[in-house]
C-alpha positions in Angstrom: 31.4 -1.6 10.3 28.9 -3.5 8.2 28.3 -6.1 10.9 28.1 -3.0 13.6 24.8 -1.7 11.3 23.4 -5.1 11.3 24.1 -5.8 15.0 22.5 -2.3 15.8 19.1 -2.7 13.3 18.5 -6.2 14.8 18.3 -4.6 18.3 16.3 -1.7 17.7 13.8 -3.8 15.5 13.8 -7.0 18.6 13.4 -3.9 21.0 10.6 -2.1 18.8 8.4 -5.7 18.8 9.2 -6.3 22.4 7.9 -3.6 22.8 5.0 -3.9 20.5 3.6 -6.9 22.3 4.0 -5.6 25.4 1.8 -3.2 25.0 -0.4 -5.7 23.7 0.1 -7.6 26.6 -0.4 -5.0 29.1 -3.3 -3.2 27.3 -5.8 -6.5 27.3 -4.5 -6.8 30.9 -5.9 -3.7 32.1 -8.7 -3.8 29.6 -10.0 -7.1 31.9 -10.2 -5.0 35.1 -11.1 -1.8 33.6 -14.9 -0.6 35.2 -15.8 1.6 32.9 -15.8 0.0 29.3 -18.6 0.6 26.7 -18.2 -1.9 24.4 -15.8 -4.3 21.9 -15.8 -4.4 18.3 -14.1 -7.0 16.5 -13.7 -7.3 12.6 -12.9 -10.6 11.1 -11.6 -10.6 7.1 -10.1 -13.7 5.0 -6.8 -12.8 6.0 -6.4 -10.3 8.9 -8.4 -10.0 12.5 -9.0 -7.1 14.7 -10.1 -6.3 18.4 -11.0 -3.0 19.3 -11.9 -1.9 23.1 -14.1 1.0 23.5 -13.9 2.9 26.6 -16.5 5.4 25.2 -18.8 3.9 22.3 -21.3 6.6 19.8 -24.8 5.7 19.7 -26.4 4.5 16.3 -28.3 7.1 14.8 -26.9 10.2 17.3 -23.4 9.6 16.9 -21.5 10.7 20.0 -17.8 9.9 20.7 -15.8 6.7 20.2 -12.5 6.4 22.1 -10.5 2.8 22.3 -7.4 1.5 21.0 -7.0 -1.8 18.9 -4.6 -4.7 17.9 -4.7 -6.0 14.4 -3.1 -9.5 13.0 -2.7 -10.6 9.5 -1.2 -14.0 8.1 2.6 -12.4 7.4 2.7 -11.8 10.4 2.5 -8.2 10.6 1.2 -6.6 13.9 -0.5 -3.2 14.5 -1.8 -1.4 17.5 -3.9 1.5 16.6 -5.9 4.5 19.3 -8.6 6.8 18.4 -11.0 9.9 19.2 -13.8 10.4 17.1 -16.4 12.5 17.4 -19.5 12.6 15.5 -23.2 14.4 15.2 -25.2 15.3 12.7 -24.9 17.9 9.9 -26.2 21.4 10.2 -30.1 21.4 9.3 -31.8 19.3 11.5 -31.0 16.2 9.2 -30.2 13.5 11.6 -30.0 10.8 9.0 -26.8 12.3 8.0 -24.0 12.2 9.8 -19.9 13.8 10.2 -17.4 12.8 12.3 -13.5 13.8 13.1 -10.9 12.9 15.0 -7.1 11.6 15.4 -5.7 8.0 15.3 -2.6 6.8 16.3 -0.6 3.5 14.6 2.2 1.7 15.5 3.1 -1.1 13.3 5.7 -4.3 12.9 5.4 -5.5 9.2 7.5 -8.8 9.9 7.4 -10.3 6.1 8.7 -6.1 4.9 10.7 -6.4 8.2 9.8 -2.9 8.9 8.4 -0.9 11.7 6.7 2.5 12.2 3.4 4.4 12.6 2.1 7.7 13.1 -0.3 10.5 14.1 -3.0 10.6 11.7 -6.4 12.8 11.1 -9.3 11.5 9.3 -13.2 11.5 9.9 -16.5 9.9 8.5 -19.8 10.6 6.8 -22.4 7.5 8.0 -26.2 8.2 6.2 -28.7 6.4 8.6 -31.8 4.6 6.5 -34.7 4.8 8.8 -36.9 1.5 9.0 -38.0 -1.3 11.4 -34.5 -2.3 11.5 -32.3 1.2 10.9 -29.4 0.0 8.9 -26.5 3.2 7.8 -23.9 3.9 4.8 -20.2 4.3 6.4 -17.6 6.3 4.9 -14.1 6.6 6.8 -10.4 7.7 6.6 -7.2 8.3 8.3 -4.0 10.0 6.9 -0.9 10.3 8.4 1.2 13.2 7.2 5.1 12.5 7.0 5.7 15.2 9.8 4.3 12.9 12.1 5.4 9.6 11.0 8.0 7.5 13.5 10.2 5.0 12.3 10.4 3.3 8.5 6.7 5.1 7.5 6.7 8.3 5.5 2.9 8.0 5.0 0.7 5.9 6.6 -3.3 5.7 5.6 -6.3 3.9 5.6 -9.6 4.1 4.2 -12.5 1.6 4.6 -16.3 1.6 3.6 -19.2 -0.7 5.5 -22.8 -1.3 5.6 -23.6 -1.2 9.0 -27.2 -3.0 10.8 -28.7 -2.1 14.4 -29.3 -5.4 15.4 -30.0 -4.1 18.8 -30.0 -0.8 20.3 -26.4 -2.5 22.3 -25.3 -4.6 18.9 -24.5 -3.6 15.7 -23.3 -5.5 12.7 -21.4 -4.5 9.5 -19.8 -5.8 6.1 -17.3 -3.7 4.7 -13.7 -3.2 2.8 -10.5 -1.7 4.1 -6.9 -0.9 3.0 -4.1 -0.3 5.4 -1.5 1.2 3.9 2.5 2.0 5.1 4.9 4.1 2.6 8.6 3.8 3.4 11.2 6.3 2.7 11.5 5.0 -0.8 7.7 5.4 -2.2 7.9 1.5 -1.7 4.2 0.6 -0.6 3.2 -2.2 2.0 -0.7 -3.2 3.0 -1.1 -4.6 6.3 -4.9 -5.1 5.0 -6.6 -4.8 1.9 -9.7 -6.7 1.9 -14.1 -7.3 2.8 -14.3 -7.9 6.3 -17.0 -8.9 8.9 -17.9 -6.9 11.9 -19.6 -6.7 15.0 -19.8 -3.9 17.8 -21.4 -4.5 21.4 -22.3 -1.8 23.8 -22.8 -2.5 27.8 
């Protein structure tokens, strides 16, 4: 019986990272031939990596919408795919330094060094205050929850949270410095980060 269990949570965890990176796989494939891309952003830290393709990209300043999914890699190993919709403008008042944003974000995880698996439906926004100069530079606030209703697999809660600095380098480029946590819950309140560190960004608009 014992053997049956571990027979049967091998499979479903080889199947669930099959999965996983074929998905990968199959979204940079159609990310190459797709017409209508806005942009990329990628975000380097000391010990994790992320691409994110952006099939609809805000504008610094104006905000807008920002749709486009995302892999993520850190050094155990652990995989994430992630997909968002955010939409942002500015506050009430006329004050378009300030600006809100909300939206959904979807996560599917493999932590390999946890050996776990599992994800989410999450809702979350951001507040970004935009300095006006030569060179307009902005104040980023963002976060995601995942309530346990709409958790899949090992996760009962599934956040994250990050702040950044960001710079208009160009009115097509912008570049950022910032910190982020990643954060999965299992079933017993045991808590893993899949990232928890300053990162390095840049995002560029075509």
């Amino acid at each position: 019986m014992g053997q049956n269990k571990f027979n049967m949570g091998f499979t479903m965890r080889f199947i669930f990272r099959s999965a996983l990176k074929s998905a990968a796989a199959l979204g940079l494939l159609l990310a190459s031939f797709q017409s209508n891309a806005t942009g990329f952003e990628f975000r380097v830290a000391d010990k994790a990596a992320e691409l994110f393709y952006l099939y609809k990209s805000s504008t610094f300043g104006y905000g807008g919408s920002d749709v486009g999914w995302g892999v993520m890699f850190n050094e155990n190993d652990d995989v994430m795919l992630s997909g968002s919709l955010l939409v942002s403008g500015n506050g009430a008042g006329g004050k378009r330094a300030l600006q809100f944003g909300v939206g959904v974000k979807g996560y599917v995880a493999d932590l390999n060094g946890a050996d776990l698996q599992g994800g989410g439906l999450g809702i979350g926004g951001l507040v970004r205050y935009v300095f006006s100069s030569s060179t307009p530079f902005a104040i980023l606030v963002e976060a995601y929850t995942v309530p346990t209703i709409t958790t899949l697999g090992d996760a009962a809660d599934f956040s994250e949270a990050r702040i950044a600095f960001e710079l208009e380098v160009s009115p097509s480029a912008r570049a950022y410095i910032g910190y982020r946590t990643v954060t999965l819950e299992d079933d017993g309140n045991n808590e893993y980060e899949l990232d928890d560190s300053a990162h390095f960004g840049v995002r560029l608009s075509f």
